[in-house]
N, C-alpha and C positions, 0 to 999 in steps of 0.2 A: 504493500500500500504506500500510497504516495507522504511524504510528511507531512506534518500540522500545518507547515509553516507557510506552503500554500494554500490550504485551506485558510490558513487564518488574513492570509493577503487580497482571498474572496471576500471574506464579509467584510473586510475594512474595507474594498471599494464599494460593496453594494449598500454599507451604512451611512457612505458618503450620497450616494444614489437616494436614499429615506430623506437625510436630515435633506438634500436640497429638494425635494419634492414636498418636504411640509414647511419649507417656508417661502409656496409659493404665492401669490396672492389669492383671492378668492374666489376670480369670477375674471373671464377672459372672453374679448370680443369672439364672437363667430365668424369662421374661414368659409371659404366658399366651398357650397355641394361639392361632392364627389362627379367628376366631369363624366363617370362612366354609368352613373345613376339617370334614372329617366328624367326629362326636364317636368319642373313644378312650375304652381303659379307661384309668384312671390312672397304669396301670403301665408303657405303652406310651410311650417318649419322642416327641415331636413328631418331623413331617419337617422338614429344614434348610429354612428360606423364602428360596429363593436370587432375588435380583432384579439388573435393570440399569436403572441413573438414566436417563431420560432426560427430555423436555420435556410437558409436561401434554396430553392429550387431553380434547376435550369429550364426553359421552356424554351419552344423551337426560335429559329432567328427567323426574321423576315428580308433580310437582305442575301439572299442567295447563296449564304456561306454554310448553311447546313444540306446535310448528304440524305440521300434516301425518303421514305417514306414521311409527310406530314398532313397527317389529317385530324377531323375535330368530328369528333359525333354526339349528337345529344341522348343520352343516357334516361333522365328524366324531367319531366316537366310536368308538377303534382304539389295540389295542394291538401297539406295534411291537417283538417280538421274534426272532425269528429273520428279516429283514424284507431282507436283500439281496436286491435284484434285484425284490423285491416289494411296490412301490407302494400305497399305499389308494389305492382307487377307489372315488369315491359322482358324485351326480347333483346339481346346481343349478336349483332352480325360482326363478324373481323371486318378489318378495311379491306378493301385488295392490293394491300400492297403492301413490302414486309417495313417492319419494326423491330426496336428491342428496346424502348423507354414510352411509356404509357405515364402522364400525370391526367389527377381528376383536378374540375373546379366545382366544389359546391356551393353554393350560393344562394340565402334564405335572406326571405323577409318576412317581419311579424310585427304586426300593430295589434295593441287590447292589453289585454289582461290575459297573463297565462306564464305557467312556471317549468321551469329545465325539465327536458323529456332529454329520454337516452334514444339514437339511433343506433342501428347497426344496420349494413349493407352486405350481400350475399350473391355470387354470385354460383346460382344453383343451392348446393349446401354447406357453402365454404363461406365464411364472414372472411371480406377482404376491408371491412372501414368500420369503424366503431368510433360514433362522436357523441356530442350534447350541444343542446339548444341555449340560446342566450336567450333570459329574461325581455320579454317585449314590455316596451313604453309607451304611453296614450299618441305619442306621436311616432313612433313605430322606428324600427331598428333592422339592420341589413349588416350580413358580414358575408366574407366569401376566405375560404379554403381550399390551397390547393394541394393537392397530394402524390405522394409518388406513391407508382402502382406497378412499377413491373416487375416486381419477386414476382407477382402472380403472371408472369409473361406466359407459360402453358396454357392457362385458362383465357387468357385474351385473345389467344388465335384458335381458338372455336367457338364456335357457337354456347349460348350459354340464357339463362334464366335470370335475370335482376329480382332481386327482392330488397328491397328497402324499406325497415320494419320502423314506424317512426311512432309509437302509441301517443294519443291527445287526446285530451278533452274538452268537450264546445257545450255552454251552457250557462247560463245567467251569471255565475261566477269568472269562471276560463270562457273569455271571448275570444281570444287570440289564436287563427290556425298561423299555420308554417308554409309561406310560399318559399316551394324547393327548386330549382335548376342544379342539376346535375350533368356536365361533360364529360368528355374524353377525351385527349387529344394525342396519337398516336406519333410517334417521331422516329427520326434515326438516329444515334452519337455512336462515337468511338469510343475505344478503349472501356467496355458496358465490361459486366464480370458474370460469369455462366451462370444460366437461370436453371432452377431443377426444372429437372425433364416430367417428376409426375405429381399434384398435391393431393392427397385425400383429406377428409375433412373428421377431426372428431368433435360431432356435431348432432344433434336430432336426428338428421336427415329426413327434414321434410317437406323438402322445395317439390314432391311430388304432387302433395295437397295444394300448394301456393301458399304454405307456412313457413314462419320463420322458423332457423333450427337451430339456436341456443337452447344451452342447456339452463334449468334453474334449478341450483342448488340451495337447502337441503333436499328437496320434493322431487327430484328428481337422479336418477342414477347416470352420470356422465361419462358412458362407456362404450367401446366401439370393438369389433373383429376387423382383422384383413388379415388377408392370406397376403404377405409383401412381395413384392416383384423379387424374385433369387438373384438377381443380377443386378442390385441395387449396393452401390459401392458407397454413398454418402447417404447420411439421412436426419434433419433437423428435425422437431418440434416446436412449434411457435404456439404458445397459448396467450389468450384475454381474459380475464376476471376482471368485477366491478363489482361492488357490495352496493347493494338498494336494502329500499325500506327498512329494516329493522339493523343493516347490516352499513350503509350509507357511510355511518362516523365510528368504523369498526375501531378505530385508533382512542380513541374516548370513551370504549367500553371500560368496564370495572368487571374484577375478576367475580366469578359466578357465586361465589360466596358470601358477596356484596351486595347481591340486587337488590335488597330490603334495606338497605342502609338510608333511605329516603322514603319511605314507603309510606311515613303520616305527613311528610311532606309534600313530595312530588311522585310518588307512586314506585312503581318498579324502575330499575335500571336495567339496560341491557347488559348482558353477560359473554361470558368466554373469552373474559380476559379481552386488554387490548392488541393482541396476537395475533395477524393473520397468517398461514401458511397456506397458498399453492401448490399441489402435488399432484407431479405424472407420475401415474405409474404403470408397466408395461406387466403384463402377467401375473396381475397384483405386487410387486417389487417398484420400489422407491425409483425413479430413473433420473429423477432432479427435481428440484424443489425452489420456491422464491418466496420472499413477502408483497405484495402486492402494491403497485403503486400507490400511495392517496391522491387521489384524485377529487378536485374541489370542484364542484358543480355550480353555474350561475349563481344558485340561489341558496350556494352552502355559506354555513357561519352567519354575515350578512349580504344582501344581495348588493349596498351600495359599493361594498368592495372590488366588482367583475364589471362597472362601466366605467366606459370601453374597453379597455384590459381584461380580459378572462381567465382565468385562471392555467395556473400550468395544463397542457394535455387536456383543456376542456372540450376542445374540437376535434383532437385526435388522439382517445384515448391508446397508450402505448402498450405493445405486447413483450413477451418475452422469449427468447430460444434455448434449447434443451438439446444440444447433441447429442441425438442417440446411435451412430454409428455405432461405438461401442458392442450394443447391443446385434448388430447383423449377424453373427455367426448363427445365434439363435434365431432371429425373423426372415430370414432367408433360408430356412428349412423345407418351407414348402406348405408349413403346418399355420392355422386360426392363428393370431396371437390379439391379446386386449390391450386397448389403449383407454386408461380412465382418466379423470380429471376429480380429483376432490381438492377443499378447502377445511380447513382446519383449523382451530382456535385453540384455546385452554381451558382445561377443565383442575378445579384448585379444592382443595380438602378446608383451605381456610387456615392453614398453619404455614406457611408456605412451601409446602407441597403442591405441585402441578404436573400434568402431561399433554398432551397433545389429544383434543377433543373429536370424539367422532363424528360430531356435528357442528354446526354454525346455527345461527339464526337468518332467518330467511331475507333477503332472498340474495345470490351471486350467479352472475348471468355469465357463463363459462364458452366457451369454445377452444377450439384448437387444429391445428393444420399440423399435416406431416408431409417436407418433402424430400424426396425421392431423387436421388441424382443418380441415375444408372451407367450399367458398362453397355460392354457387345449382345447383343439380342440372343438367348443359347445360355450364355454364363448364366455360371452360380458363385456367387460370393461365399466362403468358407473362413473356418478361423477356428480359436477355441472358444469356448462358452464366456460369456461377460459375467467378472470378479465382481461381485457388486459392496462394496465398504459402506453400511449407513452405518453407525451408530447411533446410539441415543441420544438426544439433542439435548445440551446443558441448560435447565431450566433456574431461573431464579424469578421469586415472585414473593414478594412483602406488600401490606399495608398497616395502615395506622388510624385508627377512627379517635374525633377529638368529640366532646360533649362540650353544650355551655351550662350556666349556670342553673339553667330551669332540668336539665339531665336528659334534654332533645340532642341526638345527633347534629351536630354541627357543621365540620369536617373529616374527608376521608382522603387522605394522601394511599396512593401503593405504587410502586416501581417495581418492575420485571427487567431482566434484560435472559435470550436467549441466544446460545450459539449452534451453529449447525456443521458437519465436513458432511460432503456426499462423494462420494468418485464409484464409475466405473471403468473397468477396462477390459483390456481383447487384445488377441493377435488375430488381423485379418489376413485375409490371402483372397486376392481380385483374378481374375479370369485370366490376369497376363501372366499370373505366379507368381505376380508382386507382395511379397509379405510385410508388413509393419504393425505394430504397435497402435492400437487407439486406445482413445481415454475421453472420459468427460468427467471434471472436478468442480465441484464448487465448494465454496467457505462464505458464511455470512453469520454476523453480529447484527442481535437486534436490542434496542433499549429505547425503553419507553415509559416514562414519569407522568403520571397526573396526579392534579390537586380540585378537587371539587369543594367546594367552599360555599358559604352562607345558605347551607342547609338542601344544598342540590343547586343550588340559583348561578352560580357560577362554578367556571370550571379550566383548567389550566394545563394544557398538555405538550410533552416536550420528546421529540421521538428519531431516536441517529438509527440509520439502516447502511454498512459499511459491509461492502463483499467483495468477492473477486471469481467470475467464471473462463472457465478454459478450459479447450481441449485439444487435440492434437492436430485438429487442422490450421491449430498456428492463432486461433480465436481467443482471443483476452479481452473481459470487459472487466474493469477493475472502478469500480462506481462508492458515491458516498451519498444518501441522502438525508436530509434534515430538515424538519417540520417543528413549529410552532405555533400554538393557538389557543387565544384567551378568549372568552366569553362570559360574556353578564346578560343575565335577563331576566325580564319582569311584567306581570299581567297589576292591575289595580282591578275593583270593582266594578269600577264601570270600562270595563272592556280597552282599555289601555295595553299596549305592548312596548318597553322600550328595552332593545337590544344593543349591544356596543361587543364587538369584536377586535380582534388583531389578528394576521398571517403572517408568518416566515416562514419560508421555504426554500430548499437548495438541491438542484439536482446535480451532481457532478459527476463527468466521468472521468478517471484522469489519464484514463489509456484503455482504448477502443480500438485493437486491433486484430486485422486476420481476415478470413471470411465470415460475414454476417449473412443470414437470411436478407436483412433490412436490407435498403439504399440508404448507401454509405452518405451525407454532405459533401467526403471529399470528390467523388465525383463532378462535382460542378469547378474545380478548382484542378481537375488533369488538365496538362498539357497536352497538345493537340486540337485540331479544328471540332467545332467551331472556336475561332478565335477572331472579331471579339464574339461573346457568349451572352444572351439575357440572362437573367435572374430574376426571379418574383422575391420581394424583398418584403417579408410577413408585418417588419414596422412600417408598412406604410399604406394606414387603414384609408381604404376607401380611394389610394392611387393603383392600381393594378401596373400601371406602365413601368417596362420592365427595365432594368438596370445594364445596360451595355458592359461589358465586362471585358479587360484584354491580359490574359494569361500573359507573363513575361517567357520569354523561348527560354533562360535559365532555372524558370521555377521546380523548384524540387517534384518529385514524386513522393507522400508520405507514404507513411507504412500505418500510420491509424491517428487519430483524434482526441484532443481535449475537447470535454465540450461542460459548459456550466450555464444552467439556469436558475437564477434566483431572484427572488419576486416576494415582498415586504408592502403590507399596509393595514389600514384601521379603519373603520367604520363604522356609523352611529343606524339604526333604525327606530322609527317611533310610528306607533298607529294608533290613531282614534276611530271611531265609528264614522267621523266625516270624513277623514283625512288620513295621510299615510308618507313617509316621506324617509328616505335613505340615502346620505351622503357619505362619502370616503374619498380615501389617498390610497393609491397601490400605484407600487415602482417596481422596474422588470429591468435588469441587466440580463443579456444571452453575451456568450463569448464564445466564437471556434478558434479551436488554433489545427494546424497539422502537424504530427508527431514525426521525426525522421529518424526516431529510435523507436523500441518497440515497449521500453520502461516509460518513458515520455521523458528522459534525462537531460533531452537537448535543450526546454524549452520551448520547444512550439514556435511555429511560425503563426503569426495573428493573417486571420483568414478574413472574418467577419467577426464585426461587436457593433449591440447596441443599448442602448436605456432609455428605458420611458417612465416618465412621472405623469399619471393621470390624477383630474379632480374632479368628481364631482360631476362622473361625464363629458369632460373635456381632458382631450389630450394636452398637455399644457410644455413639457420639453422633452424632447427629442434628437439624440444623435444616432450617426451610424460612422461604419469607417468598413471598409473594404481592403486586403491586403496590407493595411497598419494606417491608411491613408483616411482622412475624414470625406465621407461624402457626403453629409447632411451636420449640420447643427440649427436648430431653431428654438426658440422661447415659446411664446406662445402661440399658439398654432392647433386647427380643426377642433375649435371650442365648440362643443357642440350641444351646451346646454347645459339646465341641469331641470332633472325629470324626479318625478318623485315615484316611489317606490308602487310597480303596477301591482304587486300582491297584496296590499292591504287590504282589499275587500274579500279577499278570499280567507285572509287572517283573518278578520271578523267574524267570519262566517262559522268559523271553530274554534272562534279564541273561549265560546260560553259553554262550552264543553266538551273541552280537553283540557290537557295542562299543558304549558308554554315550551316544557322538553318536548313532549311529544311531536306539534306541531313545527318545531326545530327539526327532527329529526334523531333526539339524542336522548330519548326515551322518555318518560317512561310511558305504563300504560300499556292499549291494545296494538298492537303492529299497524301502522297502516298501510292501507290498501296499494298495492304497487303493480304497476302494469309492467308486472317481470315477463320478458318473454318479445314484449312490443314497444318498451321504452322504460322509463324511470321516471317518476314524478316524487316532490317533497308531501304534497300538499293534495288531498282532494276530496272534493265538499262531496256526500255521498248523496 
């Protein structure tokens, strides 16, 4: 692992990035519409340009220096309102003409009332996109997404099924549908890195009915068969998980021996520990394991926190890869083999004893891909049997309950932290008689502190997630993440809500090397044509125009990536029966660098960085810099308002009977209702 001492160099820029973003002033004139938006009348305010930072995409050129195939097709055009239960369904033709870089644009717009639904996209029974909705304002809100999509290059040149599961609700309370546009714009580049040849899905599999095919855990068993092709010499697994309803703010759970610690208070707490673990396993055997991203949703913590700026991975929630080559001497037998997916929590005695829980609380929306890179058509891939080393994963887990002076429960402090080693390995032997050695290792530390305080009413959580995977195909992801997050809240008699939050968060990775499933960022930054190269540049909400780009003919070739996101702010919510209104600060440093070592020793070459300090629904300062070079700096800029909080009547609507956790999402009480399976919602009036 990398030392402190960069890590500690991150957050002293990004605290630099907070303190200047809260001392900006209050309220900043409005920039002109978005040029690529429809023309209004003038009296009509613009929609909020709600965007998420992330790392540059190439897109095709338009000056005749790009090679081969360039084409754009529309995918969907579907408006999702009353939409439970009721998937878009369209048809996939290939272009005729080749390719090997596929990006999508999505593209929504939402005016009313109405609160973050989960999407996931499929093409047939395989989820190839999995996002979330931004919160819509009385004067309505537009963001667009663009994605790289060509790991999935086999299924792009045939024919194929769309399903786009977007669940919503339309009714006196949720006015707001989701206008969707969805593309595809097929292209050519050089120097592209070999796509697998076959992906199967573990998945429902039910693109037969015109159903989505996520799995929902616990209620359901996320298990698959396949006989695997014998001549399959590489083989990844990539899985998604995301906790809803009861499972949403799994990181703020309290250990199960705790759920009554508020019970005259605020009712039940949600249990199994703040823990989560992810687990493949092939033949019932452990095959690799992860903690699961957090993922903040629009309308998590407070909502005034995610305008404009949204939350890390709120548009594209991230998955994870599992090398399972290791395992081919065995699934290249010829013989069924099973592929599960479960999730797992803790289960605690209350003395701090704990293990690893055979359930969760409901609900975690799972899927998984397995792909397939084969040899000669004939072969059979051989080897010895895969050594599989789990051992028992180091648990620690304390709490502390404080009483006040009336002998009510007060406060409950507990801290856990967990360690994990998993490895397997093999000698393989390929069709050519090539024999080597695989392996897939992973090591991760988890630790996670909460303090809930003033009788359930507030609560304080503090949580490092520090690993490192790798295997023998040269693959190193060496990552550290870090979460922060306060909350206060409060109901009065007469139907009052005031909430006040804070976020930190740090995603870093310090060395990303080897082959990935994913598309890499450095791709956009090879040598070779096109030269110069566009780039869609994610900080720049509501300009789509793309960034002319000119490699230098000496620019290195890395061997893999630093890459750090970290994103800091605070936020007030307050509702009355008339009214409702949510303001906040959140600031967003991204930095890439390219690695020319494979530790990251050298330092990094600065590729792309940028910072945003938002207010209050206005973007208010902004830089970028390409190649170490600055190509933006501005002050105030695309103010775009400030909008008061469109959920408040739907709070109302439940503030007189439920309790204020519940309606947060951070329990207690009856689960509520979650349209697992067709999206994710916080909130919904029955």
């Amino acid at each position: 692992m990398t030392t402190s001492l960069a890590l500690n160099s991150c957050h002293l820029l990004f605290l630099l990035c907070v303190l200047v973003a809260s001392s900006l002033p209050k309220a900043f004139s409005h920039a002109d519409p978005d040029r690529g938006l429809a023309k209004r009348q003038v009296s009509t305010p613009p929609p909020l340009v709600v965007f998420q930072v992330q790392d540059p995409i190439i897109i095709p050129t338009t000056n005749g220096n790009q090679s081969g195939c360039v084409e754009t097709q529309l995918l969907m055009d579907h408006e999702f309102a009353f939409s439970y239960g009721k998937p878009f369904i369209g048809n996939y033709v290939p272009p005729a003409c080749d390719f090997n870089r596929v990006i999508m644009n999505f593209t929504v717009t939402s005016k009313g009332r109405q609160f973050d639904r989960l999407g996931l996209m499929y093409l047939g029974d395989i989820e190839v996109f999995r996002t979330s909705t931004a919160e819509p304002t009385s004067n309505g809100i537009v963001w667009t997404y663009i994605k790289e999509m060509d790991q999935y290059e086999p299924l792009w040149k045939t024919e194929q099924k769309i399903i786009f599961d977007l669940g919503n609700l339309i009714d006196s309370t949720y006015t707001a549908p989701f206008d969707t546009l969805l593309t595809a714009t097929f292209f050519t580049v050089r120097n592209t890195k070999p796509a697998a040849d076959q992906i199967l899905p573990i998945s429902a599999r039910r693109s037969a009915d015109n159903g989505p095919s996520a799995f929902s855990l616990p209620d359901e068993i996320a298990s698959v068969a396949y006989r695997i092709p014998q001549n399959t010499e590489r083989a990844v697994v990539t899985l998604s998980a995301c906790g809803q309803a009861t499972e949403e703010f799994w990181y703020t759970n309290v250990p199960s021996s705790e759920v009554n610690t508020f019970a005259d208070q605020v009712g039940l707490l949600y249990g199994y520990s703040p823990y989560r673990e992810v687990e493949l396993l092939i033949d019932g055997q452990i095959a690799g394991a992860f903690v699961p991203p957090t993922v903040i949703f629009t309308g998590g913590i407070v909502p005034g926190l995610w305008r404009p700026l949204v939350g890390l991975d709120a548009f594209d929630l991230t998955e994870t890869e599992i090398d399972v080559t290791p395992w081919l001497p065995l699934l290249c037998d010829g013989a069924s083999h099973t592929f599960e997916i479960r999730v797992a929590g803790l289960d605690d005695n209350g003395n701090g004893k704990a293990s690893l829980s055979d359930s969760v609380g409901p609900s975690w929306i799972v899927t998984g891909k397995i792909f397939l890179f084969l040899g000669p058509q004939g072969s059979v891939t051989s080897g010895t049997p895969p050594r599989i080393d789990v051992g028992q994963p180091e648990i620690s887990i304390i709490s502390q309950l404080t009483t006040n002076s009336t002998g009510a429960n007060e406060s409950l402090e507990y801290a856990m932290s967990y360690d994990r080693l998993i490895s397997v390995s093999s000698t393989i032997k390929t069709s050519n008689g090539t024999t080597f050695p695989a392996f897939w290792k992973q090591n991760f530390r988890f630790t996670n502190t909460n303090n809930i305080s003033s009788q359930g009413f507030a609560q304080t959580t503090n949580q490092v997630t520090k690993g490192t995977d790798s295997s023998s195909s040269g693959y190193t992801n060496d990552y550290e993440l870090h979460l922060t997050v306060t909350s206060t809240f409060s109901t009065t008699p007469r139907n009052t809500i005031s909430i006040y939050g804070t976020v930190s968060r740090d995603v870093i990775t310090f060395a990303h090397v080897g082959p990935s499933i994913f598309p890499s960022p450095l791709q956009q930054f090879a040598p070779g044509p096109p030269n110069p190269r566009n780039l869609y540049l994610y900080a720049r909400p509501g300009r789509p125009d793309p960034y002319p780009l000119i490699i230098p003919p000496t620019f290195p070739i890395f061997k893999g990536r630093y890459q750090w996101a970290g994103q800091a702010g605070g936020a007030s919510y307050f509702s009355s029966p008339n009214q409702s209104t949510s303001t906040g600060d959140t600031s967003q440093v991204f930095q890439l660098k390219g690695l020319q070592s494979r530790d990251g020793t050298d330092g990094g070459t600065e590729l792309y960085e940028t910072w945003v300090a938002a207010r209050n629904g206005s973007v208010a300062i902004q830089s970028e810099a390409l190649l170490g070079k600055a190509i933006r700096a501005q002050g105030a800029g695309n103010a775009l308002g400030r909008e008061g909080a469109g959920a408040g009547a739907a709070v109302q609507a439940q503030v007189a009977r439920t309790s204020v956790r519940e309606i947060l999402g951070r329990g207690p009480g009856e689960a509520r209702r979650s349209l697992v399976g067709t999206g994710g919602e916080r909130l919904v009036s029955e």
